[in-house]
Rosetta silent file (secondary structure, phi, psi, omega in degrees, C-alpha in Angstrom):
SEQUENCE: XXXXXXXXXXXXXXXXXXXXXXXXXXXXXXXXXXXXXXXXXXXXXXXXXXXXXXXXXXXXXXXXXXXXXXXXXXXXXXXXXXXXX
SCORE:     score description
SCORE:     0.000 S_00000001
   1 L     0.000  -42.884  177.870   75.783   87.740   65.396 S_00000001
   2 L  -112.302   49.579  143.558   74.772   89.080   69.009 S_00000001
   3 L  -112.213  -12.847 -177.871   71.796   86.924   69.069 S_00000001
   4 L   -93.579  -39.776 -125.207   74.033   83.486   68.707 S_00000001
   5 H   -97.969  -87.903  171.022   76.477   84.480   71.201 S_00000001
   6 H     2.172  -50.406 -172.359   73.964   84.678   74.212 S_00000001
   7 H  -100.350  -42.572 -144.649   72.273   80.773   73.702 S_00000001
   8 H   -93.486  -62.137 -162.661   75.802   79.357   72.582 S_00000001
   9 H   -63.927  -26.975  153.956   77.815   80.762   76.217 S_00000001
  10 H   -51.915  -37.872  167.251   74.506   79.556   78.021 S_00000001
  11 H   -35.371  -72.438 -163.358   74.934   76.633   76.400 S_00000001
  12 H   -88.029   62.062  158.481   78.485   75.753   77.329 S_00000001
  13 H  -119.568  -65.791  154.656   78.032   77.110   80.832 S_00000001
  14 H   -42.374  -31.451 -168.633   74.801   74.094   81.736 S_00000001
  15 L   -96.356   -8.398  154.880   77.319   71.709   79.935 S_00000001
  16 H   -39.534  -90.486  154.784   80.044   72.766   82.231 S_00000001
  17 H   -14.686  -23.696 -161.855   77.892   72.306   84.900 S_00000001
  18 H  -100.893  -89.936  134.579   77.145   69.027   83.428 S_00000001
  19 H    76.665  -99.295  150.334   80.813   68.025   83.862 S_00000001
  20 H   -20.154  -81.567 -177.322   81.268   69.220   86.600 S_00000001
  21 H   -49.299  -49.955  176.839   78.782   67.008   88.433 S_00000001
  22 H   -62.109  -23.599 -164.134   80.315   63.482   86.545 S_00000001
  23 H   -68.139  -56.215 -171.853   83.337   64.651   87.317 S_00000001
  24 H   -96.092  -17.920  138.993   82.766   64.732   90.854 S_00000001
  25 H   -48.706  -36.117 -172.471   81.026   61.761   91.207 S_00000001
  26 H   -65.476  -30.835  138.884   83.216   59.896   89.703 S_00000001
  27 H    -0.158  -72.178 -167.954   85.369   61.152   92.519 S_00000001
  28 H   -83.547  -14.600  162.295   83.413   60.409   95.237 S_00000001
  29 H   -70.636  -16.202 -178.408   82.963   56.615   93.741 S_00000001
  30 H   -67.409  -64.381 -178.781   86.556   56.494   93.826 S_00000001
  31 H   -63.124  -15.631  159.900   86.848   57.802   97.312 S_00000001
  32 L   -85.220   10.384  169.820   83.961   55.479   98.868 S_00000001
  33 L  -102.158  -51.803 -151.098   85.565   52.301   97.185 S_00000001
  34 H   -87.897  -21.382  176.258   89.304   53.344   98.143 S_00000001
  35 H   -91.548  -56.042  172.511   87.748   53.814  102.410 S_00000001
  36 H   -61.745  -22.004  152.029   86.032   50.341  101.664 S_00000001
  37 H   -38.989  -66.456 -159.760   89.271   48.791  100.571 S_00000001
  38 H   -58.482  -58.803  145.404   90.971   50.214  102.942 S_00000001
  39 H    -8.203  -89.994  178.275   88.376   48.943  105.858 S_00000001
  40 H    -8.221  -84.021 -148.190   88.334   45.336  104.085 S_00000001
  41 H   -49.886  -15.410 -163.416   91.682   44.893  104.333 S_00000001
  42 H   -84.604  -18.863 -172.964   92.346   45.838  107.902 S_00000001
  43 L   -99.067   33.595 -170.096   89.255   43.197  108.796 S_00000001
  44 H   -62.147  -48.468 -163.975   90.715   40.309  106.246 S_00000001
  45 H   -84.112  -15.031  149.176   90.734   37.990  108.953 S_00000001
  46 H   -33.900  -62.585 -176.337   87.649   38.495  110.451 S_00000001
  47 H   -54.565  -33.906  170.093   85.914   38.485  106.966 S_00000001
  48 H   -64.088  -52.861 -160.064   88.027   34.382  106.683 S_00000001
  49 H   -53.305  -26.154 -159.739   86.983   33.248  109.670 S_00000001
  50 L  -115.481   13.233  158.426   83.034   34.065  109.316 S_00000001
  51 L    68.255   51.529 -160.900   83.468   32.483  105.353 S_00000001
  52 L  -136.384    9.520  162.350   82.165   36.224  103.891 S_00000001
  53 L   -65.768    8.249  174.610   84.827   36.345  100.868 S_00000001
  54 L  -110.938  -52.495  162.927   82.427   35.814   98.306 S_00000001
  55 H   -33.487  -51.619  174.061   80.103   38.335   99.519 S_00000001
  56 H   -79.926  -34.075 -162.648   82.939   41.347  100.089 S_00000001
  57 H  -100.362   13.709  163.045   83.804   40.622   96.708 S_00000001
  58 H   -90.594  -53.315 -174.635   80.323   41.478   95.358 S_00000001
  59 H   -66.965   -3.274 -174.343   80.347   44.427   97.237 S_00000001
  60 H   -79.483  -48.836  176.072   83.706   45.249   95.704 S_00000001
  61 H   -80.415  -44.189  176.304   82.462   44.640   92.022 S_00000001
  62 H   -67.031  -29.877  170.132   79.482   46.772   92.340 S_00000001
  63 H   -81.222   -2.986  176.818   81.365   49.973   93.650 S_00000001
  64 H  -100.320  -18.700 -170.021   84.030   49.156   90.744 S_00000001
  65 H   -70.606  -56.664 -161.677   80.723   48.681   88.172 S_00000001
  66 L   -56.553  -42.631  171.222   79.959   51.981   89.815 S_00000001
  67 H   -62.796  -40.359  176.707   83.028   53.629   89.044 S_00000001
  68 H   -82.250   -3.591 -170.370   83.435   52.583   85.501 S_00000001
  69 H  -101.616  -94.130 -156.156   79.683   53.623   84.369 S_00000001
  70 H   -41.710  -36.865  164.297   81.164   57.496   85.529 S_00000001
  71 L   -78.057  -54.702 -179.371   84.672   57.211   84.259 S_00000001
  72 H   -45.983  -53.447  169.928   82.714   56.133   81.167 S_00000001
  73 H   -68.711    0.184 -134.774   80.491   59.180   81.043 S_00000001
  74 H  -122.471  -75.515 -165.016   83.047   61.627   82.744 S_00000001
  75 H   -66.041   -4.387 -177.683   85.238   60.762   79.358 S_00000001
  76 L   -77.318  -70.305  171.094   82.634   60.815   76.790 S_00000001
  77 L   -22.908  -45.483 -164.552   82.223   64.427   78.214 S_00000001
  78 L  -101.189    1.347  178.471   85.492   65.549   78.469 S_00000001
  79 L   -85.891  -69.762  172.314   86.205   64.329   74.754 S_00000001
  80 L   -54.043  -15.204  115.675   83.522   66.397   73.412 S_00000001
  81 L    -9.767  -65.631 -172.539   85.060   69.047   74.925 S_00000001
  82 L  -109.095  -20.436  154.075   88.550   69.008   74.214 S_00000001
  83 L   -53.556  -35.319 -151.131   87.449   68.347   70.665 S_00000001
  84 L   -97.307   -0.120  169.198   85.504   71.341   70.178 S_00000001
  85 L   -53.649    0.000    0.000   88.718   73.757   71.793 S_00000001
C-alpha cells in the first residue's frame, strides 16, 4: 500500500503541472488576440483605406485557430480530472 501511494501523488502532481501550463496558455492566447482586437479596431480606418481587410482577418483566424487548439486540450484535461474526483 505505501509503495502505490508515492508514484500515484507524483503522478498527479506532473499532471497538475501539465494543466497548469494549457491552462495558461490558453490564457495568454486569449489575452494576445483580445490586445489585437482591441488595436484593429482603433486603426479600422487606416486598415480601409490601404485595402488590408482580408489580410487582418487572416491574422484574426489564426490567433482564434490558436485559441481553440488550447481550449480544446485545456478541456480534455480538465475532464479527466473532474472525472476521476
Amino acid at each position: 500500500m505505501m509503495g502505490i501511494v508515492p508514484p500515484i501523488a507524483l503522478a498527479a502532481i506532473f499532471y497538475g503541472k501539465f494543466v497548469s501550463r494549457i491552462s495558461k496558455r490558453t490564457m495568454e492566447a486569449t489575452a494576445t488576440l483580445t490586445k489585437l482586437s482591441e488595436e484593429k479596431i482603433s486603426q479600422i480606418r487606416t486598415i480601409k483605406a490601404f485595402a488590408q481587410e482580408k489580410k487582418e482577418e487572416g491574422v484574426f483566424k489564426e490567433n482564434v485557430e490558436a485559441i481553440y487548439k488550447f481550449a480544446i486540450k485545456d478541456a480534455f484535461a480538465s475532464v479527466r480530472i473532474k472525472i476521476y474526483k
